[in-house]
C-alpha positions in Angstrom: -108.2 97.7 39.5 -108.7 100.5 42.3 -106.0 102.8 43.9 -107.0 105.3 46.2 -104.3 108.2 46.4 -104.5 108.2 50.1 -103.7 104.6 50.7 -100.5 102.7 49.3 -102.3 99.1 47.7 -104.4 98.4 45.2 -107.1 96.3 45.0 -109.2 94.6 42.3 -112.8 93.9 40.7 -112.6 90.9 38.2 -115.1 88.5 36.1 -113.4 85.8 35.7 -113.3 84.1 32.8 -116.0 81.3 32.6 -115.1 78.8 30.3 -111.5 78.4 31.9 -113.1 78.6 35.7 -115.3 75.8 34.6 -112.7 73.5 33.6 -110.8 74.5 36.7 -113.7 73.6 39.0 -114.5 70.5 36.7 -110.8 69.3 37.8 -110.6 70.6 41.1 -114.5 69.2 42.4 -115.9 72.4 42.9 -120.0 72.0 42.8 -122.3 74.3 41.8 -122.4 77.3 39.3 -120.2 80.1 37.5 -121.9 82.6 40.5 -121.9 79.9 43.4 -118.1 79.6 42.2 -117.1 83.3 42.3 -118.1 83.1 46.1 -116.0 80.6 46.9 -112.8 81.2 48.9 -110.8 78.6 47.5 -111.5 79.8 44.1 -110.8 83.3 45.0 -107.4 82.0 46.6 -106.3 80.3 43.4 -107.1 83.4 41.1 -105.2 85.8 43.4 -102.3 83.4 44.1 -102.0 83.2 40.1 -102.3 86.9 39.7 -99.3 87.6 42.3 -97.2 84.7 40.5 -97.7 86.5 37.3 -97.2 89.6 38.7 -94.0 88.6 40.4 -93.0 87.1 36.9 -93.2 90.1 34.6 -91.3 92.1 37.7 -94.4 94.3 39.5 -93.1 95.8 42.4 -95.0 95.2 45.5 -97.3 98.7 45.7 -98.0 97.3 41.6 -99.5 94.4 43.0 -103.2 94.2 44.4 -103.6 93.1 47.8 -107.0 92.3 47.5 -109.6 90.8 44.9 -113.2 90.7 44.2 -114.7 88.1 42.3 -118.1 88.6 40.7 -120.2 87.4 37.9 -121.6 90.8 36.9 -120.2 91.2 33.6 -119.1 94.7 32.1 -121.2 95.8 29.7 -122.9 98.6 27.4 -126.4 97.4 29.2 -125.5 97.7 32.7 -123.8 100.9 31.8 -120.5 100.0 32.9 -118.8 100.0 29.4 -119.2 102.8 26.7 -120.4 102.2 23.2 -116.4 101.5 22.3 -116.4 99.1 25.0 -114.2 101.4 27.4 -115.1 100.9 31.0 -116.6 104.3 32.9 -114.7 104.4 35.9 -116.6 106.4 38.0 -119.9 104.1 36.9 -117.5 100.9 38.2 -116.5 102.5 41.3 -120.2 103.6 41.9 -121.2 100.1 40.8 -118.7 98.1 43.3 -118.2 100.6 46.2 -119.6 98.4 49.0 -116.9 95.6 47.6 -114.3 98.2 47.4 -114.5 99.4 50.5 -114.7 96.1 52.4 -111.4 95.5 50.5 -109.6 98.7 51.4 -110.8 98.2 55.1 -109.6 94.5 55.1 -106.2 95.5 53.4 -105.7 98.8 56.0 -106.7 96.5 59.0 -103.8 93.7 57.8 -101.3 96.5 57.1 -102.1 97.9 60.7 -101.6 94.4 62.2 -98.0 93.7 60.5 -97.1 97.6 61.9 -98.0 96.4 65.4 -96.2 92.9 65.6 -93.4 94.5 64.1 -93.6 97.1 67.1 
């Protein structure tokens, strides 16, 4: 999860978990592979649906809640130098890791935040 002090929304990096997304895609007809998977929309729009629906469940506030994911199939790990040798995750090494991803979020997120300002106008 990413929060930029500047801007009032979070948004999120996350591996989803295989085994489950494989059963899910099983069901749900969904060809191809855990990475081909993590590219699809509709899989991306199942995952954040079910994140908001939790969220809303244990009482997150709206600025609590991301308003945009990123799937990926890059796990975080002591080898890629994203996790350290307790298995905490370096921060700074994410955010370097994902910053083209993160940034296409916060731009997407800023320019649908802009848009509701205007109609409300």
């Amino acid at each position: 999860m990413y929060g930029d002090s500047l801007k009032s929304f979070l948004v999120s990096v996350i591996v989803p978990d295989e085994e489950v997304l494989t059963v899910w895609a099983q069901e749900n007809g969904i060809e191809g592979t855990f990475s081909d998977w993590v590219k699809d929309s509709k899989v991306k729009d199942v995952i954040f649906k079910d994140m908001l629906a939790v969220g809303k469940e244990v009482g997150l506030q709206s600025f609590e809640q991301v308003k945009d994911i990123y799937l990926t199939d890059v796990l975080f790990s002591i080898e890629n130098d994203l996790l350290t040798p307790t298995f905490k995750l370096k921060r700074n090494k994410a955010k370097e890791y994902f910053l083209t991803q993160i940034n296409e979020m916060i731009e997407k997120v800023h320019a649908q935040e802009t848009e509701k300002e205007r109609s409300r106008a």
